[in-house]
N, C-alpha and C positions, 0 to 999 in steps of 0.2 A: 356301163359297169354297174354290177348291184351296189344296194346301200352296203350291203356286208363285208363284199369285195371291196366296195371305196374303202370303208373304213379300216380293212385290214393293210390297207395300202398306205390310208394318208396317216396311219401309228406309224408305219416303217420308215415315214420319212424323216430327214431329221440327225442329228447325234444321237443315237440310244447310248443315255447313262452307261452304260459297259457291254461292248461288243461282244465281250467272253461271255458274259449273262446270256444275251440273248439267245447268242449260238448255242449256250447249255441248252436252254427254256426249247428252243423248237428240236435239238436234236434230240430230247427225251420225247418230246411231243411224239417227232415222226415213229421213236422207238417202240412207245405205250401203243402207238396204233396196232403199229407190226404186233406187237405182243396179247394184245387184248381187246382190239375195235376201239371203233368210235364208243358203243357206249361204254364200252368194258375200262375205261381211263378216266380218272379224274383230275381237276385241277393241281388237286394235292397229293396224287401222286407223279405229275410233271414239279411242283416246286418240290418234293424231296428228293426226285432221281436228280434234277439239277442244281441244288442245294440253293434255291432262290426260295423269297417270298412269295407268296400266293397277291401280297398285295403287287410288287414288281408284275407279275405277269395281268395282274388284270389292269393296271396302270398302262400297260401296253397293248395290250387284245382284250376286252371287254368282254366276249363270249368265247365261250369253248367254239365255236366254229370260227371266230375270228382268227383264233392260236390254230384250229385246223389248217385254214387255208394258208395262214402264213407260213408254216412250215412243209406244206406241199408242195407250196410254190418257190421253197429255196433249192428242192430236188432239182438235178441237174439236166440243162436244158437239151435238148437235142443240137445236133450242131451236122451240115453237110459237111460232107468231105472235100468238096467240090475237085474232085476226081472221077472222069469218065465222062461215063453221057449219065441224063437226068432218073434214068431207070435203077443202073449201079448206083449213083448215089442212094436212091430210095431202099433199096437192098440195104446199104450200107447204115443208114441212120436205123429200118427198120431193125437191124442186125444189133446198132446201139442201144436201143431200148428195152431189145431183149437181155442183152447186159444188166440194164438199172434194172430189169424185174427179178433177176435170176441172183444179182451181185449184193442189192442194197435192199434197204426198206420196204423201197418201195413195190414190190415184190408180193408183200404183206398187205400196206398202206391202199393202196390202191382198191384189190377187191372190198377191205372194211369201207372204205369210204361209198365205194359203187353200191354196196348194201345199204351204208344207214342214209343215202342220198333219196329212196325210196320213202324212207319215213320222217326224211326232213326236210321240210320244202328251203326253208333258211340257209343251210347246205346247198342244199339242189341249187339255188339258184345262185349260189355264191362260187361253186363248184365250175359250173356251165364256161363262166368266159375265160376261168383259169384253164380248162381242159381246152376251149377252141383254141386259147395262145399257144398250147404245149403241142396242139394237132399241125398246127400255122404251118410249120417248116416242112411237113411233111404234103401240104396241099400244092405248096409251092413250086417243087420237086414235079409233081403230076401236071400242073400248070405245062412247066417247062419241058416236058418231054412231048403235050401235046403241041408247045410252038416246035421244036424240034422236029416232029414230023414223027414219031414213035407210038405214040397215041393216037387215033383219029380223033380230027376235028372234034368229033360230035361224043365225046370221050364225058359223061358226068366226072366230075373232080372228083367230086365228095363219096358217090359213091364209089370208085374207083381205091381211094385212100382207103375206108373203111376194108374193101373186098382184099386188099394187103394185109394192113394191120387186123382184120376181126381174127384172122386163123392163129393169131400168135397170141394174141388174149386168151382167148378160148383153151389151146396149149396150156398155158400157162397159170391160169386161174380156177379151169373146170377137170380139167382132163392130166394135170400132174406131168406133162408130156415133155420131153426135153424138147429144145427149139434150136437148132443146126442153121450156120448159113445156107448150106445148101438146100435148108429146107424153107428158108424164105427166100432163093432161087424161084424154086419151083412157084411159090403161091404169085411171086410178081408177076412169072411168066405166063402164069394161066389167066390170072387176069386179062396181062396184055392179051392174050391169042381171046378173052372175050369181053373184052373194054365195055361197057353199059354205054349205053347211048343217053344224051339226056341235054347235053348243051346247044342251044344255039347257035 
């Protein structure tokens, strides 16, 4: 884990002084994102949308990226359905995700962050292991369809996952495009009919 990411972790541990605070402090965080980027938001415009001190939140997150990633990483986690075989599941969580980008913040959140991660190595790298934990469940899923027999053997995970999820980003971030389950039918399936080769 980075020192960023540790440190945003071991502020969370802990009683925080008041619950209601905090969840104010990062729900405006995530909001300011959506509304105006990474750089476009300052400190002091999260303590007056959450009518906290400026000193309460750096008393808690020390840097604006520290308040970044904590509030990122309170956005809701993917979760299997564990219904079907391992493919429908993946359909089904992809299907979830497009939900949080379509429904909530992160929607917003997300592309600012993927931009100012280019010009912030401090980000970038604090960013990286929160996005591998939030990718996790979705590798898992492709794991388990290659033990299933759905996948060949020789199936790359990683890129496999990506060749799912990259067409629904891209939708959703570049191209303004609505995202249909049916339409992440289709991209699971074409993958599987041309699975990458790459594992041992």
């Amino acid at each position: 884990m980075t020192a960023l990411a540790d440190t945003a972790v071991r502020r969370g541990r802990g009683r925080p002084r008041s619950l209601s605070a905090e969840n104010a402090i990062l729900d405006a965080t995530l909001q300011l994102l959506a509304d105006v980027g990474f750089r476009g938001f300052t400190v002091d415009q999260v303590a007056a949308r959450a009518s906290a001190s400026k000193a309460t939140i750096y008393r808690r997150w020390p840097t604006k990226e520290n308040l970044v990633i904590a509030a990122f990483d309170r956005t809701a986690p993917l979760v299997a359905s564990r219904r079907g075989k391992p493919l429908t599941q993946l359909v089904d969580m992809i299907w979830q995700f497009s939900q949080f980008m379509r429904d909530t913040p992160l929607g917003a959140v997300l592309p600012a962050l993927a931009a100012e991660r280019l010009h912030n190595p401090s980000l970038n790298e604090a960013l990286i292991p929160v996005i591998r934990a939030r990718r996790a469940p979705l590798l898992e899923l492709v794991v388990a369809a290659v033990a299933a027999g759905d996948l060949p053997a020789t199936t790359d995970v990683e890129l496999f996952t990506d060749q799912c999820l990259g067409p629904v980003i891209m939708r959703f971030m570049l191209l303004d495009l609505p995202v249909h389950k049916s339409t992440i039918r289709t991209i699971v399936d074409s993958a599987r009919r041309g699975a990458p080769a790459g594992r041992s």
